[in-house]
Biopython code that builds the backbone (N, CA, C, O; Angstrom):
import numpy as np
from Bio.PDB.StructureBuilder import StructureBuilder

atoms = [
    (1, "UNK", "N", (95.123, 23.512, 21.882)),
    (1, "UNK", "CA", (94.965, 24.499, 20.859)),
    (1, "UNK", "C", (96.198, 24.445, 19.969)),
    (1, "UNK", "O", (97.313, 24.346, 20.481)),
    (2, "UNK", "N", (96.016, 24.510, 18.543)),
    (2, "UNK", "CA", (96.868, 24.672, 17.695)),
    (2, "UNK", "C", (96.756, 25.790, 16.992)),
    (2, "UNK", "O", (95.634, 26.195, 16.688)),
    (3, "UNK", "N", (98.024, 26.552, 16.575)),
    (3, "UNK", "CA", (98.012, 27.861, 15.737)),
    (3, "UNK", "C", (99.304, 27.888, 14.822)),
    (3, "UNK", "O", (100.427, 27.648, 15.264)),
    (4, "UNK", "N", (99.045, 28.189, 13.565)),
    (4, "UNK", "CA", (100.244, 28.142, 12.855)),
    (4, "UNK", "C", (100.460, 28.612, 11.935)),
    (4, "UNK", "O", (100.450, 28.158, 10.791)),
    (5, "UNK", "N", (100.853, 30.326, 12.598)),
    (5, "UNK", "CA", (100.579, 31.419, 11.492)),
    (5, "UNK", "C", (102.185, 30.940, 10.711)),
    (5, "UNK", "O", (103.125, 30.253, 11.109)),
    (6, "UNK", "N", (101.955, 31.577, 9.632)),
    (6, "UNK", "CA", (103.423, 31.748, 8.041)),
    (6, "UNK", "C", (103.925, 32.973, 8.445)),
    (6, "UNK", "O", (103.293, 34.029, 8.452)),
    (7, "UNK", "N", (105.525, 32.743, 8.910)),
    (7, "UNK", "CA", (106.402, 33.333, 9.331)),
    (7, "UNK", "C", (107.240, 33.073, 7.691)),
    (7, "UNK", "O", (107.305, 32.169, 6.858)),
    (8, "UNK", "N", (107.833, 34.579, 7.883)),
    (8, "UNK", "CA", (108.837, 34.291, 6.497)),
    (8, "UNK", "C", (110.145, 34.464, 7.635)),
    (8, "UNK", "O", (110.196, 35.117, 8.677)),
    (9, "UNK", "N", (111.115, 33.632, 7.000)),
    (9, "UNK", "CA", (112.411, 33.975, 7.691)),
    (9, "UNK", "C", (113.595, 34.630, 6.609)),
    (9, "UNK", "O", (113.948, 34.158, 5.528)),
    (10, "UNK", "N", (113.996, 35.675, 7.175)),
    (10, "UNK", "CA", (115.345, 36.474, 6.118)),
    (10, "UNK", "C", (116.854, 36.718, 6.885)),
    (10, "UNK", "O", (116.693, 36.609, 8.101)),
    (11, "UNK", "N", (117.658, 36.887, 6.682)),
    (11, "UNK", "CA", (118.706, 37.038, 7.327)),
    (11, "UNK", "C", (119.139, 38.416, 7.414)),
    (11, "UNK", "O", (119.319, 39.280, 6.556)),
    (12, "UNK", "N", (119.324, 38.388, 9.360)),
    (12, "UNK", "CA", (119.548, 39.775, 9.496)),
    (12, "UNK", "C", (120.092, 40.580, 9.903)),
    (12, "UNK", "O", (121.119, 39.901, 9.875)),
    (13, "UNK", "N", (120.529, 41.772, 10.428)),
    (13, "UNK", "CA", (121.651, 41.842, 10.137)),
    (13, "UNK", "C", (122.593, 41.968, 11.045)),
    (13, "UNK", "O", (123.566, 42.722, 11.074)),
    (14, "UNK", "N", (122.210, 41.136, 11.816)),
    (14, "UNK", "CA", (123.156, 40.393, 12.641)),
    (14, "UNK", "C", (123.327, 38.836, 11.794)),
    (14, "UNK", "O", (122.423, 38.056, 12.092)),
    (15, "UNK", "N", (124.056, 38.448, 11.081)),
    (15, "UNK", "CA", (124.051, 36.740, 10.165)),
    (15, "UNK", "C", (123.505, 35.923, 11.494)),
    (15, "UNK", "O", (122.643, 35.085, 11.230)),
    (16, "UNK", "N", (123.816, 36.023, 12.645)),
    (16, "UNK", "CA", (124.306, 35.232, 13.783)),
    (16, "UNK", "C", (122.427, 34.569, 14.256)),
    (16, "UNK", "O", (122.088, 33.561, 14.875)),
    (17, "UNK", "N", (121.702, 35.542, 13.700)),
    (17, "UNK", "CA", (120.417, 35.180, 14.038)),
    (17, "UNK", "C", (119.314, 35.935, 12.916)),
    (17, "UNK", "O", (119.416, 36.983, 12.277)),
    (18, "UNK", "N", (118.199, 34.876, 12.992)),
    (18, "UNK", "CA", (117.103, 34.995, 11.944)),
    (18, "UNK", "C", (116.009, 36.296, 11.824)),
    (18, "UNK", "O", (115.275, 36.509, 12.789)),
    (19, "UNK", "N", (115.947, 36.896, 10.985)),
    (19, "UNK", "CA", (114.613, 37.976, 11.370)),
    (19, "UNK", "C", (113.555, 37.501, 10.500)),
    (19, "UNK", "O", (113.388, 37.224, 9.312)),
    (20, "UNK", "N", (112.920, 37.524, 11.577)),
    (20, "UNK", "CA", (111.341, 37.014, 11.057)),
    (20, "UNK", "C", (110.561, 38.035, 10.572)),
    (20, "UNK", "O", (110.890, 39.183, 10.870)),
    (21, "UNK", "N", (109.472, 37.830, 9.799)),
    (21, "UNK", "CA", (108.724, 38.734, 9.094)),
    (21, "UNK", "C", (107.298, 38.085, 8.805)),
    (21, "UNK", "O", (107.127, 36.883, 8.597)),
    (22, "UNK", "N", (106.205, 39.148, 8.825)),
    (22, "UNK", "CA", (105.083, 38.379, 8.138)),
    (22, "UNK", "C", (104.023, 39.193, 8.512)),
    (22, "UNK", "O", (104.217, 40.126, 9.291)),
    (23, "UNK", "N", (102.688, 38.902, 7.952)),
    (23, "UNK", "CA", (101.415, 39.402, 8.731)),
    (23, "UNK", "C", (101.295, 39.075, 9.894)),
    (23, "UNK", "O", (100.509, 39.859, 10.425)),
    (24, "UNK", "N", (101.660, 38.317, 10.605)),
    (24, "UNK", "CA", (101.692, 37.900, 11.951)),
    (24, "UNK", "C", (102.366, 38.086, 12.967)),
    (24, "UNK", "O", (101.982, 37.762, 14.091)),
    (25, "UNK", "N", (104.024, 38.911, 12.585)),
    (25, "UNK", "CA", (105.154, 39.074, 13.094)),
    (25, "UNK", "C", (104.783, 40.433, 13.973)),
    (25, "UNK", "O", (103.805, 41.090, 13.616)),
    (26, "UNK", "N", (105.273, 40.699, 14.695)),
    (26, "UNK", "CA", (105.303, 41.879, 15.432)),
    (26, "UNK", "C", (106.256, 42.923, 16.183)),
    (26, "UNK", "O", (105.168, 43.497, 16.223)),
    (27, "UNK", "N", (107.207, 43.765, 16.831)),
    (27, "UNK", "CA", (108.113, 44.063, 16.814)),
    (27, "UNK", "C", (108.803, 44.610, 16.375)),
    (27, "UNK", "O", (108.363, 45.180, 15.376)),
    (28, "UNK", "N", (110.153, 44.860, 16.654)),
    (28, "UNK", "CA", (111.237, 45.347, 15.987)),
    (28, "UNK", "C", (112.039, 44.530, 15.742)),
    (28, "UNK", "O", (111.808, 43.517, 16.403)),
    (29, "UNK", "N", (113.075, 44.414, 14.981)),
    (29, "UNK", "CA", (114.293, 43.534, 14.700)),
    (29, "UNK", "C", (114.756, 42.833, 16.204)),
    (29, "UNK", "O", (114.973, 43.597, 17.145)),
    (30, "UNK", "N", (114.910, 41.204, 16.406)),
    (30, "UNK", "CA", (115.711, 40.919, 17.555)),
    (30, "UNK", "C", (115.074, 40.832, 18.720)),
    (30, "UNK", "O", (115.600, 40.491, 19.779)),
    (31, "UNK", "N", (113.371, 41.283, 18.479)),
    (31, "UNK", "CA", (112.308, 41.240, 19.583)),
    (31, "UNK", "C", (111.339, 40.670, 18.736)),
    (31, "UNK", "O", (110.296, 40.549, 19.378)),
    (32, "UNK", "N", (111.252, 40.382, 17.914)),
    (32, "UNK", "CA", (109.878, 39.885, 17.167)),
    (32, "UNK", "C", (109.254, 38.386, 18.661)),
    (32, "UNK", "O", (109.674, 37.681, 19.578)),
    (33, "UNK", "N", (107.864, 38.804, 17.774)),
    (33, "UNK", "CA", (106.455, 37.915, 18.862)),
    (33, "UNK", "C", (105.571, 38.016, 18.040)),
    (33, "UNK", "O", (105.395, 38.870, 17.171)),
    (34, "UNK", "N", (105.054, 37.217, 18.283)),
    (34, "UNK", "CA", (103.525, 36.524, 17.731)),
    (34, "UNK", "C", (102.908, 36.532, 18.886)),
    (34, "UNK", "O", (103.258, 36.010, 19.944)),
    (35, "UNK", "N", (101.540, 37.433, 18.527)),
    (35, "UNK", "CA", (100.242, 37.087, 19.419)),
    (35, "UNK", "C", (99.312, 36.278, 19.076)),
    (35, "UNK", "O", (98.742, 36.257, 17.985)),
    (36, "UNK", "N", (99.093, 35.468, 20.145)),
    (36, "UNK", "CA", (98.014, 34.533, 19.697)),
    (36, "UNK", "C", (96.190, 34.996, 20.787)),
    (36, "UNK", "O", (96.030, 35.047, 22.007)),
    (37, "UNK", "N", (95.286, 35.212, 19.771)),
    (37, "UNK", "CA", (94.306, 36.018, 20.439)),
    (37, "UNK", "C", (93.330, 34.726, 20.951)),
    (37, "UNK", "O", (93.520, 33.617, 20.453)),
    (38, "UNK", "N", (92.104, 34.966, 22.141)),
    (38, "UNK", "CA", (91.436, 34.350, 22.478)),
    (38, "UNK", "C", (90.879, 34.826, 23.616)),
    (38, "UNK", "O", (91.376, 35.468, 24.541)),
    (39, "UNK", "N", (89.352, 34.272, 23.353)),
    (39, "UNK", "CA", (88.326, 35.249, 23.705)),
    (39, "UNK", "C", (87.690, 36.324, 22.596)),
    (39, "UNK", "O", (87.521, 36.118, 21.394)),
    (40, "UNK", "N", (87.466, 37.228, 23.164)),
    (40, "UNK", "CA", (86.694, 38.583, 22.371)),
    (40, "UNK", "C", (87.779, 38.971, 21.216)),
    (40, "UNK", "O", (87.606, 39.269, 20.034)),
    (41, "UNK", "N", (89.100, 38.842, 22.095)),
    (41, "UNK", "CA", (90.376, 39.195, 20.995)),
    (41, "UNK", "C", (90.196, 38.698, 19.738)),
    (41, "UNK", "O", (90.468, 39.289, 18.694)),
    (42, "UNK", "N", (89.644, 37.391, 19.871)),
    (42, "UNK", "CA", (89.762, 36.367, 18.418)),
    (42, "UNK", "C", (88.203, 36.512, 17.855)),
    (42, "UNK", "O", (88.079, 36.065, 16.715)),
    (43, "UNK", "N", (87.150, 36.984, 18.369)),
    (43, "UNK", "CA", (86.079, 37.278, 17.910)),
    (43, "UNK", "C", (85.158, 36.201, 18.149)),
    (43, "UNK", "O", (84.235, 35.827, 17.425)),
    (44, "UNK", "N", (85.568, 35.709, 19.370)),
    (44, "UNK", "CA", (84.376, 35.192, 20.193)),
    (44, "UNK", "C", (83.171, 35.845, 20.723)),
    (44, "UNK", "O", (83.625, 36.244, 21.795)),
    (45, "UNK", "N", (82.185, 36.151, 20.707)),
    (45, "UNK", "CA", (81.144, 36.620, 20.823)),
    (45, "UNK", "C", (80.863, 36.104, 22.403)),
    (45, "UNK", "O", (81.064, 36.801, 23.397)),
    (46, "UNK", "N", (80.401, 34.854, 22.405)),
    (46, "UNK", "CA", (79.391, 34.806, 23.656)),
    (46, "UNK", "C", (80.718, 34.153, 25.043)),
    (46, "UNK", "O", (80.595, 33.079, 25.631)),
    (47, "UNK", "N", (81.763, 35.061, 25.241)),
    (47, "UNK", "CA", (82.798, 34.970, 26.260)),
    (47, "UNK", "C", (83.030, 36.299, 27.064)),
    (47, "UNK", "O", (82.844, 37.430, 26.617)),
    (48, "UNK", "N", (83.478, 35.968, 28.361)),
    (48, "UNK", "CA", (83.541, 37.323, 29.176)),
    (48, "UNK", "C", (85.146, 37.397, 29.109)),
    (48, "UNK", "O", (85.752, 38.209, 29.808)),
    (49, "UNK", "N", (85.929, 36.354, 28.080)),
    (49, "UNK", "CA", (87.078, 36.489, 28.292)),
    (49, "UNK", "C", (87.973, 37.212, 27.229)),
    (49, "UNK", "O", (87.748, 37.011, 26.036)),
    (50, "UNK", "N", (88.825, 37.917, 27.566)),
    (50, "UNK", "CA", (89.519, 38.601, 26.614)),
    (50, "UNK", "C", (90.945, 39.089, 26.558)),
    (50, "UNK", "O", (91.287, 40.174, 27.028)),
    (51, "UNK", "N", (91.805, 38.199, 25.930)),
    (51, "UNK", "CA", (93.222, 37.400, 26.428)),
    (51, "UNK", "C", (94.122, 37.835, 25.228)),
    (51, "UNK", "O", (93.565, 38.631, 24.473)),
    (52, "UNK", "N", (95.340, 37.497, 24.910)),
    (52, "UNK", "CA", (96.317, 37.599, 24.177)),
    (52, "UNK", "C", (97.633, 36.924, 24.595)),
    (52, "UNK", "O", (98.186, 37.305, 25.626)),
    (53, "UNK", "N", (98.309, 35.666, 23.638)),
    (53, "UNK", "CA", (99.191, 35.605, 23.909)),
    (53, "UNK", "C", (100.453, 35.635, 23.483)),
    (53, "UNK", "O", (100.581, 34.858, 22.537)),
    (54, "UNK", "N", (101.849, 36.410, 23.870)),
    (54, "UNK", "CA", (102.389, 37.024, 23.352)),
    (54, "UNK", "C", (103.466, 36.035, 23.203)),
    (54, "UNK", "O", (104.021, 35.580, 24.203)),
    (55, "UNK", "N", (103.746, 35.728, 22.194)),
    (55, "UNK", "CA", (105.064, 34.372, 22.025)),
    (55, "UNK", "C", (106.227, 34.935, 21.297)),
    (55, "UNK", "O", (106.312, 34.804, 20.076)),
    (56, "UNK", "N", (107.184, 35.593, 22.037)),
    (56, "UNK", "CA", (108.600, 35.683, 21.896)),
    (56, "UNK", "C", (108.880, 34.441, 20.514)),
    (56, "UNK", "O", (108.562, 33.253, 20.463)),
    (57, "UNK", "N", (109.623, 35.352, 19.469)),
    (57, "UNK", "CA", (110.550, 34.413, 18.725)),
    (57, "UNK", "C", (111.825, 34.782, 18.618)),
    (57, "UNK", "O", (112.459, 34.581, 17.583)),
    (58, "UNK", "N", (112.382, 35.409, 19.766)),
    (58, "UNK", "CA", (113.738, 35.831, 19.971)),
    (58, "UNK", "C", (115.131, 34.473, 20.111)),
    (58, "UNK", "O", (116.321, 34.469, 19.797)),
    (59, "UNK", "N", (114.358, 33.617, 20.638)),
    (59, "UNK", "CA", (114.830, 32.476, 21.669)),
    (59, "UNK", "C", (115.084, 31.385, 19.814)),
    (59, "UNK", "O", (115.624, 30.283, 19.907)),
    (60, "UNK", "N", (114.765, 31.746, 18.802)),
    (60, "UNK", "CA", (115.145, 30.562, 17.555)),
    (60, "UNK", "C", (116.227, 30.928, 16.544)),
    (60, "UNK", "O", (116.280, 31.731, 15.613)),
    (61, "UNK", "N", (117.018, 30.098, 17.040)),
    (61, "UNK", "CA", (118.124, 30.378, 16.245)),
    (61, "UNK", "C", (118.167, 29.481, 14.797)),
    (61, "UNK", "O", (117.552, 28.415, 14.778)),
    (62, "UNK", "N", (118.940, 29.952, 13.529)),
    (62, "UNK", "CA", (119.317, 28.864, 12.631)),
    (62, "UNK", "C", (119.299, 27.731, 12.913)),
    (62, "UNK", "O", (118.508, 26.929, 12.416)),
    (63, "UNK", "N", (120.216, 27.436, 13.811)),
    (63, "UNK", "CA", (120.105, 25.804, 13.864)),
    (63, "UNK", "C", (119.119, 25.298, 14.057)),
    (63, "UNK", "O", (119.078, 24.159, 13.593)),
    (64, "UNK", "N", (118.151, 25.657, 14.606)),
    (64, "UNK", "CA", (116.689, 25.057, 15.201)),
    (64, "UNK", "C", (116.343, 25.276, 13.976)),
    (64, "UNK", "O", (115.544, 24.375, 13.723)),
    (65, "UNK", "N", (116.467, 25.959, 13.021)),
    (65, "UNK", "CA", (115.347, 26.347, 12.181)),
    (65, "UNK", "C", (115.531, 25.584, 10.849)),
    (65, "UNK", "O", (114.709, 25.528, 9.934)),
    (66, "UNK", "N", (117.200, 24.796, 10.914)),
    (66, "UNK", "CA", (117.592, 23.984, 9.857)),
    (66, "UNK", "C", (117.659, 22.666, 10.282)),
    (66, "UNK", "O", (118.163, 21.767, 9.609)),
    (67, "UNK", "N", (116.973, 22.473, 11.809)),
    (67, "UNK", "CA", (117.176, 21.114, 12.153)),
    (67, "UNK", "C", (116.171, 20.529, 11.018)),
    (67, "UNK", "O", (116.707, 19.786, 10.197)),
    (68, "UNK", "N", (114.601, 20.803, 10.850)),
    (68, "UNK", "CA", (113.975, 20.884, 10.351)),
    (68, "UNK", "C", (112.503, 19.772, 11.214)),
    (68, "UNK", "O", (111.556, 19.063, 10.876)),
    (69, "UNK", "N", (113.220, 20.302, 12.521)),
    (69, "UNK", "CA", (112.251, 19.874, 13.134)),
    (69, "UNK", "C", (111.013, 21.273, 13.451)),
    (69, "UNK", "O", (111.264, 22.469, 13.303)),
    (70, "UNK", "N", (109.785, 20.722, 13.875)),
    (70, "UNK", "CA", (108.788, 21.607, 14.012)),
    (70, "UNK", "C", (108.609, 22.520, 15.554)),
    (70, "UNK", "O", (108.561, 21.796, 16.548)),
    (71, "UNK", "N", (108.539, 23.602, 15.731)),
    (71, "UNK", "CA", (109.028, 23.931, 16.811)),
    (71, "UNK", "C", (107.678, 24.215, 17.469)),
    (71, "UNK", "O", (106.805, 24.826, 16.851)),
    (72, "UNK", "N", (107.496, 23.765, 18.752)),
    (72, "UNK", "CA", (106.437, 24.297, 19.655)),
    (72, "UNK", "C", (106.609, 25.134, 20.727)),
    (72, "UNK", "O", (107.661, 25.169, 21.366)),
    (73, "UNK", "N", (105.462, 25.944, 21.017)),
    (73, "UNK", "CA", (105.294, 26.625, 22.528)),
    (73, "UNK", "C", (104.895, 26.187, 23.400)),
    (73, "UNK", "O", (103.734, 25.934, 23.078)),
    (74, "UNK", "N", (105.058, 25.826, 24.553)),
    (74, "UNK", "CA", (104.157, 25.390, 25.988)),
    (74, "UNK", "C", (104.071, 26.395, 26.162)),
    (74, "UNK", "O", (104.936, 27.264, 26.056)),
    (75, "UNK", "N", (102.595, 26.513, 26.584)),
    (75, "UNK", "CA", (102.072, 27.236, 27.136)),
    (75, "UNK", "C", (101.586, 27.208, 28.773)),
    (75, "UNK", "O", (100.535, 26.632, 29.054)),
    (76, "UNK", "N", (102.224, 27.717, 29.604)),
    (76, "UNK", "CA", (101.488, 27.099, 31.394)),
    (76, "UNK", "C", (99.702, 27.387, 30.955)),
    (76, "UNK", "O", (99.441, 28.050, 29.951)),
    (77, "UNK", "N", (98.516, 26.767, 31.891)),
    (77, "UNK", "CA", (97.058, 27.045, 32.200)),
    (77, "UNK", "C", (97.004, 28.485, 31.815)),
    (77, "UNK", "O", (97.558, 29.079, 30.890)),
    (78, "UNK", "N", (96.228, 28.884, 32.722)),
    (78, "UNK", "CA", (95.296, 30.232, 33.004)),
    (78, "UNK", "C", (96.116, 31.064, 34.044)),
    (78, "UNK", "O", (96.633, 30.721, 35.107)),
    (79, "UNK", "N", (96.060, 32.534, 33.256)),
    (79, "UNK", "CA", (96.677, 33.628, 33.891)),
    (79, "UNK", "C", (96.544, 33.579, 35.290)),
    (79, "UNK", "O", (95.464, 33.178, 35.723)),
    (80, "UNK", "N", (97.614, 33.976, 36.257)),
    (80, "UNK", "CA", (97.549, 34.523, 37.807)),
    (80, "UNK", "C", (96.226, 35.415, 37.813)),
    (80, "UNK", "O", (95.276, 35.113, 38.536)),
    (81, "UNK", "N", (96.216, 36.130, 37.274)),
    (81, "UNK", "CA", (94.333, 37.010, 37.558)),
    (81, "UNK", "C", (92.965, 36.225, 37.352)),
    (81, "UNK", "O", (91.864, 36.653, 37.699)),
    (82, "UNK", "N", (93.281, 34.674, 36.560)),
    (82, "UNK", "CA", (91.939, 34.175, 36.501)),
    (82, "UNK", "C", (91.502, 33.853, 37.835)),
    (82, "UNK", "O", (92.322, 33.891, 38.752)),
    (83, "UNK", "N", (90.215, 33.519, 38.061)),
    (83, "UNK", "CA", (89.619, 33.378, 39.901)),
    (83, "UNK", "C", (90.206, 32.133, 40.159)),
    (83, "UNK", "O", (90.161, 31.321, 39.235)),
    (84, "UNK", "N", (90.814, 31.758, 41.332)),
    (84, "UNK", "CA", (91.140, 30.131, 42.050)),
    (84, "UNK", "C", (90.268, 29.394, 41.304)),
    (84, "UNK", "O", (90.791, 28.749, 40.396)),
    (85, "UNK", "N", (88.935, 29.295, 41.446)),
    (85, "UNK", "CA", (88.075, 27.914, 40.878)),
    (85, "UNK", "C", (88.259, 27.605, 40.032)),
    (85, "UNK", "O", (88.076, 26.392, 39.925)),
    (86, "UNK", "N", (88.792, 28.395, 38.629)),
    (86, "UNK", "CA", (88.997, 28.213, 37.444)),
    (86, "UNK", "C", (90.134, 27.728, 37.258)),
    (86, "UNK", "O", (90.176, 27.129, 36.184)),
    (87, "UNK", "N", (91.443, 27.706, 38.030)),
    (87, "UNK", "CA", (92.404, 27.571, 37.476)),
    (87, "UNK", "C", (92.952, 25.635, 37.249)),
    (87, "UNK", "O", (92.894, 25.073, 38.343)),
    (88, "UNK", "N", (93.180, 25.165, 36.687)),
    (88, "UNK", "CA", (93.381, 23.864, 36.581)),
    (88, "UNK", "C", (94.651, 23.401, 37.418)),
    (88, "UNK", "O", (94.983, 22.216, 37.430)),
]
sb = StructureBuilder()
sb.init_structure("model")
sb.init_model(0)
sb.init_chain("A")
sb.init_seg("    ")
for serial, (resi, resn, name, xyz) in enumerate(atoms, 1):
    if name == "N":
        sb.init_residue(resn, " ", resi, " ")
    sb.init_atom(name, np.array(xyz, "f"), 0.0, 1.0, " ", f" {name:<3s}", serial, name[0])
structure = sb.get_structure()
């Protein structure tokens, strides 16, 4: 799965680290996250599943963000509550 909501970045007011902003942003200053929905969350209709995942952007500093490389999330499988059979 790929997702790649438009984050604005501003400086804040701590200089030392980035505050993010956007329709997608969530939080307060210094805790911002992005949820990424799936299942019913995202407006899947014919699923019994109904998930959210919450991606910390606390952890990106300037430098990462002027390397100008593209930054990804790993994500582990399927939640501890999905049933054993399901889990990969």
């Amino acid at each position: 799965m790929e997702n790649e909501p438009t984050v604005t970045v501003k400086t804040g007011r701590n200089d030392d680290l980035p505050n993010f902003a956007g329709p997608f942003v969530q939080g307060p200053a210094g805790e911002r996250f992005v949820y990424i929905d799936i299942g019913t969350y995202a407006g899947q209709t014919n699923t019994p599943w109904s998930r959210r995942l919450k991606i910390p952007l606390s952890g990106i500093t300037w430098d990462m963000l002027r390397s100008g490389k593209v930054l990804v999330a790993r994500i582990p499988g399927p939640g501890k509550d999905w049933p054993a059979k399901l889990r990969l």
